[in-house]
N, C-alpha and C positions, 0 to 999 in steps of 0.2 A: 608349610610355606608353598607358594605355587610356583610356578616356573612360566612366567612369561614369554613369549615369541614373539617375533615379528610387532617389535614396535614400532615406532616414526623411526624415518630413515632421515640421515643427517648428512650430509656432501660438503664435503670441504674442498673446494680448489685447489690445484697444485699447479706451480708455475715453476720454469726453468730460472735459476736463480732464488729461490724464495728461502728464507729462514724458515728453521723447523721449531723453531720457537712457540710460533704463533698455532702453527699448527698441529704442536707439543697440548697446550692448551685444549684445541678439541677433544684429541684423542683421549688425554687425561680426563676430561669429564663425559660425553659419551660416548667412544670406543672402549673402557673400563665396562665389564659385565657388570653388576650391581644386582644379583638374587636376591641377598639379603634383605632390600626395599622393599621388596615384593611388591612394585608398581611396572608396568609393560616400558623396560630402559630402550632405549635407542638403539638401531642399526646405524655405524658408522660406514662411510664410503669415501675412499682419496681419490678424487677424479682430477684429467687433466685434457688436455687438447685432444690429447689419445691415452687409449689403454700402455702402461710402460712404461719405463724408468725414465724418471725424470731428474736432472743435474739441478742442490739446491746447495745455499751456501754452505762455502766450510770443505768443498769437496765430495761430500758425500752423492748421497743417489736416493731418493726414493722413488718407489714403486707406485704407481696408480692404478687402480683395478681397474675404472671406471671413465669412460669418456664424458666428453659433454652434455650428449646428452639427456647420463646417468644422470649429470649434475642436476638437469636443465627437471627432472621427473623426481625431486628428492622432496621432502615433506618441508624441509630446514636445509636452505644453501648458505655456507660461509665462505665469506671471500679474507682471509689473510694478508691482504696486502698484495701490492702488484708492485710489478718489475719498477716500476716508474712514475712520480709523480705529475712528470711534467708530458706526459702521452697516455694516451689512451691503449685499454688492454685490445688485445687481435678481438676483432668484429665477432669471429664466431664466438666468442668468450660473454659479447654485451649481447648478442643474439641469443646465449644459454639463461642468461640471466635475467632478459625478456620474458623468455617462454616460461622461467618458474616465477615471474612475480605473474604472469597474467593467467597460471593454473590454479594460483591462489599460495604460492611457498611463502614462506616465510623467509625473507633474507637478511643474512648478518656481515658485518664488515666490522675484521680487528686491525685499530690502526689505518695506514693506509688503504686497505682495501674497501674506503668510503668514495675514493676518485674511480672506482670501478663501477659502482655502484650509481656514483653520479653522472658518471658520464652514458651509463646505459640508461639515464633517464627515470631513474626510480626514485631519485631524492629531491628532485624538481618542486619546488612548493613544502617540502616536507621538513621536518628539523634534521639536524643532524651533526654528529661530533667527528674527529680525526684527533691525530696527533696535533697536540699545539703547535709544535715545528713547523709543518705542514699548513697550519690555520691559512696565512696569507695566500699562498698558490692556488688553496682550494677554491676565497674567494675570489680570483680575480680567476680562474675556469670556470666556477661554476654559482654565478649571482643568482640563478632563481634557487639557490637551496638557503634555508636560515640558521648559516654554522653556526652551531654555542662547542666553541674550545675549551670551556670552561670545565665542562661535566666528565667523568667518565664512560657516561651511555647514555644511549636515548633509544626509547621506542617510539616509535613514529607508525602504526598502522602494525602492515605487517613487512617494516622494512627497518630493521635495528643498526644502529652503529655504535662503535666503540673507540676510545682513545686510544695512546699509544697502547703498546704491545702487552703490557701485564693488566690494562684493562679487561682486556676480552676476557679473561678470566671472570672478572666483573657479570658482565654480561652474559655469560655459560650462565651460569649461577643462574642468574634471574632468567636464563630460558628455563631453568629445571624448575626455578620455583613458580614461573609461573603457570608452566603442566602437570605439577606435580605436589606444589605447595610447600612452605616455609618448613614444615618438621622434613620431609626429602634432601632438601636445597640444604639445608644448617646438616644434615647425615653428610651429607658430597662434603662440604665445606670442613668438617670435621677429618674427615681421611684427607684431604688436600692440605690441613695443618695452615685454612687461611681463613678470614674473618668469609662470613655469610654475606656482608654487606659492607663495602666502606663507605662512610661517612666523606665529605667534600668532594672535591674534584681537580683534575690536573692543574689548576694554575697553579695550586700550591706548589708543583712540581717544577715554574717554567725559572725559578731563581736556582742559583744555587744550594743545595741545602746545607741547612746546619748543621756539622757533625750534631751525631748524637751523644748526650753525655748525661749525669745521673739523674738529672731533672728530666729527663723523659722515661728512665726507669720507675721513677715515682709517678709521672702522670700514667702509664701503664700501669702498675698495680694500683690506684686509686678507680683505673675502668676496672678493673677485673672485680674490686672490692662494690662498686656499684652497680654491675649488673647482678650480684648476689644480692641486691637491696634495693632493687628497684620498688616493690610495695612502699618503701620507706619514703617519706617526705624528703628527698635529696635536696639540697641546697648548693650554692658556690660553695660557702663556708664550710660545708661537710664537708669535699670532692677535696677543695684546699688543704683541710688537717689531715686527711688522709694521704694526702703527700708532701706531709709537714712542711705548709706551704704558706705563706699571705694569701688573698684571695686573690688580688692584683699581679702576686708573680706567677699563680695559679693559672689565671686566665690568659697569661701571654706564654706561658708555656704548652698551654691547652692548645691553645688557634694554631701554634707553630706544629705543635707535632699532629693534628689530626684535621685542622684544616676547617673548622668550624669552632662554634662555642657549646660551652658545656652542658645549656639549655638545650640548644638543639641537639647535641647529641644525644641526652637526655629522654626527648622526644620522640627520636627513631628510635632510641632501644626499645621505649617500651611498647609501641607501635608495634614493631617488629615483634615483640614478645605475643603480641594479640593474634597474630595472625597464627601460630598453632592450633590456638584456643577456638578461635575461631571455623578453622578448616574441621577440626575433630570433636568440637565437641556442638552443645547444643544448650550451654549456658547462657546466660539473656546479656544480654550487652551491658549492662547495669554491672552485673555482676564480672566480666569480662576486662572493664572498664577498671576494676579496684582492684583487681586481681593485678595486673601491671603497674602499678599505681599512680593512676590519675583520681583525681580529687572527684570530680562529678562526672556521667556520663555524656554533659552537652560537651562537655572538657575534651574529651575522650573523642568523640563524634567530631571535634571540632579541628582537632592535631590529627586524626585518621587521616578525613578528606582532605586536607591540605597534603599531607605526604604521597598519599594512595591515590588519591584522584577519584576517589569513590568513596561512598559510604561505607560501613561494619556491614552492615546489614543486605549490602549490596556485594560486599566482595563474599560473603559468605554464602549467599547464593549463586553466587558468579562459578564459586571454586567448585561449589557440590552438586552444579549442573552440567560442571563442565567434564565432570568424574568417569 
């Protein structure tokens, strides 16, 4: 195995008053060493207004190694949320944040740390998500962004947002898979004990929800039974006997606990199943295409781009050029 160094460096913000939640999240994906992968893991950085202990919720204290304009020279800046929806973060903070969108950084926002982001003028024109709660204040601050509430992330260039606070997990995730590719991203997601990928997006979230009760233990093991089976011709009526179901109480238990229908979920899995395939191996699409089990490869090609935004044949060169 090799031992990698000095990989991209990753800067997360730190603010007086902030939840360690959010920025629990980072650290958890990469501040964790990751040898094992044997791909070049991230350097983490906690920077803040100044090098020094900074007061965050709860009483505690965290330390920040790094200043501003550690933040402002990092490969990947996260902003976690700021003090305040309804004001803007201190100047040198949108000035740090200036200087790494215009050396080319990558930036992310979990949660509220999108009115940070927008107000430094980076979301201007661009899509972008927050916490639902939040949705209304965001648009009457900031009208040239095109907020969708609906989603748990959005890449937008090279300027990411995230929903409420256990999105950004979300979004880590699809930063690692997309440097690193889907068998990486599903290894993280495995030691995290969380799906790779969820399915729907926060509106499902903005009602109260349903306790949960046995009818969602049965729609749970009917996933687990079909992503064993995906090759297989899955049907509703399958998905439904597998969780000794009708098909009808099937499907309104389905949308309630996962926020889409069984067809599209369906679709991403096996989608999602292709991209291994795809990064490592050198099978022909055709064959790539049965192997998840889609019926034809225009099938295949057809559900790809629609999910991925890209062709097979295009993300596979995408990923092994970009190695």
């Amino acid at each position: 195995m090799r031992v990698h160094v000095g990989g991209p460096t990753v800067s997360v913000l730190a603010f007086a008053g902030m939840s360690l939640f959010e920025t629990g999240i980072v650290t958890e994906v990469f501040g964790l060493a990751r040898p094992e992968l044997d791909v070049p893991w991230y350097r983490l950085e906690i920077c803040g207004p100044a090098p020094g202990p900074i007061p965050v919720l709860g009483g505690a204290t965290l330390h920040a190694a790094g200043d501003l304009a550690r933040l402002a020279a990092a490969d990947t800046v996260i902003v976690p949320g700021v003090e305040s929806v309804y004001a803007d973060p201190a100047p040198e903070v949108l000035d740090a944040l200036r200087a790494a969108h215009a050396r080319g950084a990558r930036i992310l926002s979990i949660c509220s740390g999108a009115f940070a982001l927008a107000a430094a003028g980076l979301l201007d024109g661009r899509r972008a998500t927050t916490h639902w709660q939040y949705a209304a204040v965001f648009r009457d601050r900031f009208p040239a962004v095109e907020l969708d509430p609906d989603v748990l992330y959005l890449a937008d260039g090279p300027v990411w947002t995230s929903a409420g606070s256990a999105a950004g997990l979300d979004l880590c995730l699809h930063v690692v898979r997309t440097d690193h590719g889907a068998a990486v991203a599903n290894a993280v997601a495995r030691r995290l004990v969380v799906q790779p990928h969820r399915d729907g997006g926060q509106a499902q979230f903005i009602e109260a929800p349903v306790p949960a009760g046995p009818a969602d233990d049965r729609i749970a093991a009917s996933l687990d039974w079909a992503l064993s089976h995906l090759t297989e011709p899955l049907t509703l009526h399958a998905l439904a006997g597998q969780a000794h179901m009708s098909p009808r109480t099937y499907l309104r238990h389905f949308t309630r606990a996962t926020g889409t229908s069984p067809i599209r979920w369906l679709l991403r899995q096996r989608v999602q199943a292709s991209l291994a395939l795809l990064e490592t191996t050198d099978a022909p699409i055709e064959r790539i295409a049965s192997t998840v089990g889609f019926e034809t490869p225009v099938t295949y090609r057809h559900h790809f781009t629609n999910l991925m935004h890209t062709s097979p044949s295009a993300y596979r060169n995408a990923f092994r050029n970009g190695r």
